[in-house]
C-alpha positions as CSV (number, residue, x, y, z in Angstrom):
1,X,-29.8,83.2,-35.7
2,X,-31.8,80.0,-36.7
3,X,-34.2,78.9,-34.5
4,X,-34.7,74.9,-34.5
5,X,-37.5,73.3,-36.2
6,X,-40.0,71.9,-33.4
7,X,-39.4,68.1,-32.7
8,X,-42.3,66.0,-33.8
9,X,-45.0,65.1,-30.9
10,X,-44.5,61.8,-29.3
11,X,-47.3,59.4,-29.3
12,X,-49.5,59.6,-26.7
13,X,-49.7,57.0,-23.8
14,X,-53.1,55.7,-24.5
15,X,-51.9,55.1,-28.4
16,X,-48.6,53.0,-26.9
17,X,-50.8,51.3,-24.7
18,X,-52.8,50.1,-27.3
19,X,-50.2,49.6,-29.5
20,X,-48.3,47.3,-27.3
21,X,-51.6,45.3,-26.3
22,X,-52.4,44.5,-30.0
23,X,-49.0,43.5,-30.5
24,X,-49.3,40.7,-27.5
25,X,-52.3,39.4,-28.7
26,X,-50.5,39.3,-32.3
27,X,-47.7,37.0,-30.7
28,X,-49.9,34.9,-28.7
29,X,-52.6,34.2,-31.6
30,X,-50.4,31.6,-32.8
31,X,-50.2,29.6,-29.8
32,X,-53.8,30.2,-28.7
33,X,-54.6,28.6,-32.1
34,X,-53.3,25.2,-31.7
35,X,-54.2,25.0,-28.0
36,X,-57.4,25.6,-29.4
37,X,-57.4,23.0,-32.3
38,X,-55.7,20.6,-30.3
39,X,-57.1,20.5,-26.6
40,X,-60.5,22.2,-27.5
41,X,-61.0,20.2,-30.5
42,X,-60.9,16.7,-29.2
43,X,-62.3,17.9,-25.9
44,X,-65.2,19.0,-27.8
45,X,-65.7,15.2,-29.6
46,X,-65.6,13.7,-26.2
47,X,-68.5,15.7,-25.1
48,X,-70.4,15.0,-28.3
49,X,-69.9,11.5,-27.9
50,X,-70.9,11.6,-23.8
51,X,-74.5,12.8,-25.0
52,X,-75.0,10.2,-27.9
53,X,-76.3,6.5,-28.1
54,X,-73.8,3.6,-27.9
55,X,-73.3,1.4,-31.1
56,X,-74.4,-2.4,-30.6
57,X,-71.0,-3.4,-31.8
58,X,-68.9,-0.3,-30.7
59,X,-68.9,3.5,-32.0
60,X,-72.3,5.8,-31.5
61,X,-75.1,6.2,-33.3
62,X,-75.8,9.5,-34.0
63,X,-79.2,10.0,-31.2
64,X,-79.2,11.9,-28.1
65,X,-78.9,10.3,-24.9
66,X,-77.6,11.2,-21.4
67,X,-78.1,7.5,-20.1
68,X,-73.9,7.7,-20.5
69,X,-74.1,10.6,-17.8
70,X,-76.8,8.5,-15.6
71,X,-74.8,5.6,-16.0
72,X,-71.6,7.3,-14.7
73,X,-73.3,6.5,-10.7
74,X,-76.2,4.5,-11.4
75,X,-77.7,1.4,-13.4
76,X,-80.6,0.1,-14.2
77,X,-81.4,-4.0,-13.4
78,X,-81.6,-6.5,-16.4
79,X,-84.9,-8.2,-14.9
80,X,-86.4,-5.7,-13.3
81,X,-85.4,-2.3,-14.8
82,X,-85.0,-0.8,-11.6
83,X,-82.6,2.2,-10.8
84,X,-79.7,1.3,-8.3
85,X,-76.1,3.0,-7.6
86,X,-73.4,1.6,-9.8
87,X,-71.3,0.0,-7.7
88,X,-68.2,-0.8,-9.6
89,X,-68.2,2.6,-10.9
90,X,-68.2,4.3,-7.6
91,X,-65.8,1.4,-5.7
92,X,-63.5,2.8,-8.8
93,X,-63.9,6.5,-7.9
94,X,-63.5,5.8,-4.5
95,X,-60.7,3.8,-4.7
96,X,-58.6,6.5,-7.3
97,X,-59.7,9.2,-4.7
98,X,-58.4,7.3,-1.8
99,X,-54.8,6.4,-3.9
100,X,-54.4,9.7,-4.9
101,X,-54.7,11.0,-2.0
102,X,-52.8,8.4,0.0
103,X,-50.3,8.9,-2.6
104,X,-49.9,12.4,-2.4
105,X,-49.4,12.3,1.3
106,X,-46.7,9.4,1.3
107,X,-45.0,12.3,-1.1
108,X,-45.2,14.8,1.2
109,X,-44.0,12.6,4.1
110,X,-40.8,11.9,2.1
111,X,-40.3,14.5,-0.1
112,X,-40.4,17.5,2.4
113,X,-37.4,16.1,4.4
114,X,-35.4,15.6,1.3
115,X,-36.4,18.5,-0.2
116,X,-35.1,20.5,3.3
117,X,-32.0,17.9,2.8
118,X,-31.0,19.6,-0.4
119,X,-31.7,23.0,0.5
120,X,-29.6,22.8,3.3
121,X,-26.4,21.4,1.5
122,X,-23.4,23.8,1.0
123,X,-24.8,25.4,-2.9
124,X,-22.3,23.9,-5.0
125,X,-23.4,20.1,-4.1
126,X,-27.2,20.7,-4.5
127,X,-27.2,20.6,-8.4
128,X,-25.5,16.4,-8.0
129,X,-28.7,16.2,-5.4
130,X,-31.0,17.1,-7.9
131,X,-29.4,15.4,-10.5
132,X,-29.9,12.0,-8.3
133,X,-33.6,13.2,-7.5
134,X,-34.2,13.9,-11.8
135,X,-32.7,10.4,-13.0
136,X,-35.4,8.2,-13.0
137,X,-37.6,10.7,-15.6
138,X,-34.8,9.5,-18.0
139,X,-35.9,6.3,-17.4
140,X,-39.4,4.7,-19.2
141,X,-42.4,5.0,-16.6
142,X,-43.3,1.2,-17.9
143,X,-39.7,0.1,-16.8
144,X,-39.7,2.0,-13.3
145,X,-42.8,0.0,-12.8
146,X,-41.7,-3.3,-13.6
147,X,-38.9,-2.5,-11.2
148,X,-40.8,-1.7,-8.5
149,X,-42.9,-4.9,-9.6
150,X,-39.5,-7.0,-9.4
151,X,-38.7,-5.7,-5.7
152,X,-42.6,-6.7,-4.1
153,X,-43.1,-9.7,-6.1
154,X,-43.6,-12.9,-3.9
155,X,-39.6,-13.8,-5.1
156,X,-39.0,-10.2,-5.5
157,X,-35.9,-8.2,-3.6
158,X,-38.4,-7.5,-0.4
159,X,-39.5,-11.0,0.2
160,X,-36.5,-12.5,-0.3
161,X,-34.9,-10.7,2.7
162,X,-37.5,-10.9,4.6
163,X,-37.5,-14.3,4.6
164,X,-33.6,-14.6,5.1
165,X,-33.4,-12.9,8.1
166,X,-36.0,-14.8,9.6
167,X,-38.8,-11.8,10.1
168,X,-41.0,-13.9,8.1
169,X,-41.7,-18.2,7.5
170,X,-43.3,-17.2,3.7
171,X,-43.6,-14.3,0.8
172,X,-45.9,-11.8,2.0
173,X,-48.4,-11.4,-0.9
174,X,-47.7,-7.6,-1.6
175,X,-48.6,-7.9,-5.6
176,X,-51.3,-7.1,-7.0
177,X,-52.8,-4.9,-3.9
178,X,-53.9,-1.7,-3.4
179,X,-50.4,-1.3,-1.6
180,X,-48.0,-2.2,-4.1
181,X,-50.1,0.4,-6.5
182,X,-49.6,3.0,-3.6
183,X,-46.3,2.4,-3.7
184,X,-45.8,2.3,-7.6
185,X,-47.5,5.8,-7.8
186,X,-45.3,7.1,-4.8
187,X,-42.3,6.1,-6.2
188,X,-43.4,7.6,-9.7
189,X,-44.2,10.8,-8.9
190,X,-42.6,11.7,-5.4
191,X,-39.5,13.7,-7.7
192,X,-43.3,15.8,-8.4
193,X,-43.4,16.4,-5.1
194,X,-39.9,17.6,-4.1
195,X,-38.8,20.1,-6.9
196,X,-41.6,22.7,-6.4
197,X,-40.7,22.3,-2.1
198,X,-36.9,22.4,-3.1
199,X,-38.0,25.5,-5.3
200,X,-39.6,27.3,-2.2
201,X,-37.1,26.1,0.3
202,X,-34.4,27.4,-2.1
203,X,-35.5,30.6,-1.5
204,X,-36.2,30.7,2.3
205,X,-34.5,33.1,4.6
206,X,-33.0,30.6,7.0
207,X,-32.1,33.3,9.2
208,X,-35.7,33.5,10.2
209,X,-35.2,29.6,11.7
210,X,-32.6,30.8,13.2
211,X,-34.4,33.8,14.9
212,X,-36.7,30.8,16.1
213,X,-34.8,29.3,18.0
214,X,-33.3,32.1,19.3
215,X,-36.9,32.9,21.0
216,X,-37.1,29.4,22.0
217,X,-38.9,27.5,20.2
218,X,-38.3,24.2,19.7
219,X,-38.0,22.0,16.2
220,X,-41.2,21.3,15.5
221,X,-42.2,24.3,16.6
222,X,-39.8,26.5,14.3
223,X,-41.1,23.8,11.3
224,X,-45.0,24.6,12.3
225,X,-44.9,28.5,12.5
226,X,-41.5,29.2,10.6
227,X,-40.7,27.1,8.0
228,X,-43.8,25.4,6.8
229,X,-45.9,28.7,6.6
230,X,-43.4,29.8,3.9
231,X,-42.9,26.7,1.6
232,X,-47.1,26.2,1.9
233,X,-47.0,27.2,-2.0
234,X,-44.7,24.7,-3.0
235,X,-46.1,22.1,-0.7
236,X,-49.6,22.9,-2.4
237,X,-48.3,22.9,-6.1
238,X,-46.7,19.4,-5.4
239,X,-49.7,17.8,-4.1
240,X,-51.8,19.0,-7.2
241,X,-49.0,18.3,-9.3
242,X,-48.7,14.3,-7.9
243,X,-52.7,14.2,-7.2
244,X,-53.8,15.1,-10.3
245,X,-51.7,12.8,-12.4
246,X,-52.3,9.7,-9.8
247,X,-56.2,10.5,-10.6
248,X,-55.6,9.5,-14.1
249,X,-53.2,6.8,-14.1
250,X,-53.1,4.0,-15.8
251,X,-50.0,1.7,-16.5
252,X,-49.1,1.7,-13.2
253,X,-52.6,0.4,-11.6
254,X,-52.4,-1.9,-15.0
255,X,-49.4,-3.7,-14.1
256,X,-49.4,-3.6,-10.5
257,X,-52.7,-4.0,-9.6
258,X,-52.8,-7.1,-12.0
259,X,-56.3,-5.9,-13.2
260,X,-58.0,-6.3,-10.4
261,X,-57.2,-2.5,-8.6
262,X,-58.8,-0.3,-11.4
263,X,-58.5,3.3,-11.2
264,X,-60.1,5.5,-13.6
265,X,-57.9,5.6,-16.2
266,X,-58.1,1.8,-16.2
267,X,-61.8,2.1,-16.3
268,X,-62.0,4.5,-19.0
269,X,-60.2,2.2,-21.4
270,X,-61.7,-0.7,-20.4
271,X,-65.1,1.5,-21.8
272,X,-63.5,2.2,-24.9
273,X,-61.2,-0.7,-25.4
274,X,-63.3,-3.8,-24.6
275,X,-66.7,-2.8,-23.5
276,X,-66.5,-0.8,-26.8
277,X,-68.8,1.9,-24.8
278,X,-67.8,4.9,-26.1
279,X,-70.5,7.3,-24.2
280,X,-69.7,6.1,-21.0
281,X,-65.5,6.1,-21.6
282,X,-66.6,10.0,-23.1
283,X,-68.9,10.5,-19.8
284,X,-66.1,9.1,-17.3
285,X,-63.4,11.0,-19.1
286,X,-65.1,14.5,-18.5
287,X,-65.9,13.1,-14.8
288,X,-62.3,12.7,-14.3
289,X,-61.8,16.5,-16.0
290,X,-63.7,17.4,-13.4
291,X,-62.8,16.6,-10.5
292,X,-59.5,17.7,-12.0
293,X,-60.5,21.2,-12.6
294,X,-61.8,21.4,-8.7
295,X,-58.1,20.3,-7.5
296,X,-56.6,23.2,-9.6
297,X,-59.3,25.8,-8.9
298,X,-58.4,24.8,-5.0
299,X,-54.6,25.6,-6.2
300,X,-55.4,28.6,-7.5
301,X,-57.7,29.9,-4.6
302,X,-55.1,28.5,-1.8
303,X,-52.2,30.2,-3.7
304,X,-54.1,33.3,-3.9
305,X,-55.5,33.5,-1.0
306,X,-51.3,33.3,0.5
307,X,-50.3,35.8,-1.7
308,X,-53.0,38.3,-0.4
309,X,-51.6,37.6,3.0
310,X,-48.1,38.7,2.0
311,X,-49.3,42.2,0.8
């Protein structure tokens, strides 16, 4: 009888391993390449320009310099050439730290309730839910402002029944406040706020609310130690996702704050636009990256630190 010729030896697990590993970073090359030509590239110029000498008519000339950087929180007196905080600059910080925030928290005040809303709906109405919360991102963000714009104005929707219904004599001057820009932001980016809750609420075990009350606890007990506990991640993805973009807006502080409520973005291209300060716009813009890159590293360490808890 023939005996069968031995089969040939497999690869070993080490060679797949490193087979398979230089195969990923051969499919991700590509991508890694233009992420690194387009964010790294002009991210780079923007640093250059941060550390160089402002043009007297616009543009740099080509001599280091980190007054930009100084000049980010303090300035230095025409007459006297003494040192002293920069005012406007830091009444702008403050005031795009205090919207963004305020902003983010209106979200969450509305958007977890009508986040819970849809989740709670029998499964095949939630998609026409969602549909009604996704419409406006069809829409222009410079039209949904100038709609929000027409509703506050001093003849706008707002005032006008206001003043029908007797609650007030005259137009209450909402335009062109720090308010109406709250709003304008709120209304913006609240559909930032509810998809990531609706994500995590999709995906709770409402059996455990119902075990809640069965130990009786009350509502807003249940919501405390039942229900928010489990959406945390989504509640913290849709802050960062509506604070981070409020840090950096522009058209709507532009056209509802009139120009008088800059935010930083409105700063930044005032630098660049007007001013024709380049170093400073470069300084402010990697300020802003900044305090960006804290608000994601406090994702990342709050959604890590919850999914150590669950193992």
């Amino acid at each position: 009888m023939s005996e069968t010729a031995p089969s040939a030896p497999s690869a070993s697990p080490g060679r797949r391993a490193r087979s398979e590993r230089r195969n990923r970073w051969l499919l991700l090359t590509p991508a890694m390449v233009i992420l690194s030509l387009a964010a790294s590239g002009p991210l780079l110029v923007v640093l250059i320009y941060s550390v160089l000498t402002p043009g007297d008519y616009g543009g740099v000339e080509w001599r280091f310099s980190l007054d930009s950087w100084f000049a980010v929180v303090v300035e230095r007196d025409f007459f006297t050439e003494e040192l002293t905080l920069a005012d406007a600059h830091l009444m702008v910080f403050w005031r795009s730290l205090k919207l963004s925030l305020c902003t983010a928290l209106l979200c969450l005040i509305v958007g977890f309730p009508t986040a819970y809303f849809i989740a709670t709906r029998p499964a095949r109405r939630r998609d026409m839910w969602m549909l009604l919360i996704m419409i406006p991102f069809w829409t222009n963000l410079l039209i949904r402002t100038f709609a929000i714009m027409e509703l506050i104005r001093n003849q706008g929707t707002v005032n006008t029944l206001l003043v029908a219904s007797g609650l007030i004599d005259e137009p209450i001057q909402m335009l062109y406040t720090e308010f109406s820009v709250l709003v304008g932001m709120t209304y913006v980016y609240l559909p930032l706020m509810i998809l990531p809750i609706y994500a995590s609420m999709e995906r709770l075990n409402f059996d455990l609310v119902e075990a809640g009350y069965d130990l009786y606890a009350n509502r807003f007990q249940v919501l405390r130690r039942v229900i928010f506990p489990l959406v945390k991640p989504g509640v913290v993805a849709g802050s960062i996702l509506v604070f981070v973009p409020c840090l950096g807006a522009y058209v709507t502080p532009r056209v509802l704050g009139g120009g008088k409520q800059l935010m930083l973005g409105n700063l930044i291209e005032l630098q660049f636009g007007q001013l024709r300060n380049w170093p400073l716009g470069a300084a402010l813009s990697l300020t802003l990256l900044a305090v960006v890159m804290v608000a994601l590293i406090f994702y990342v360490r709050a959604i890590g630190q919850e999914g150590e808890r669950d193992v």
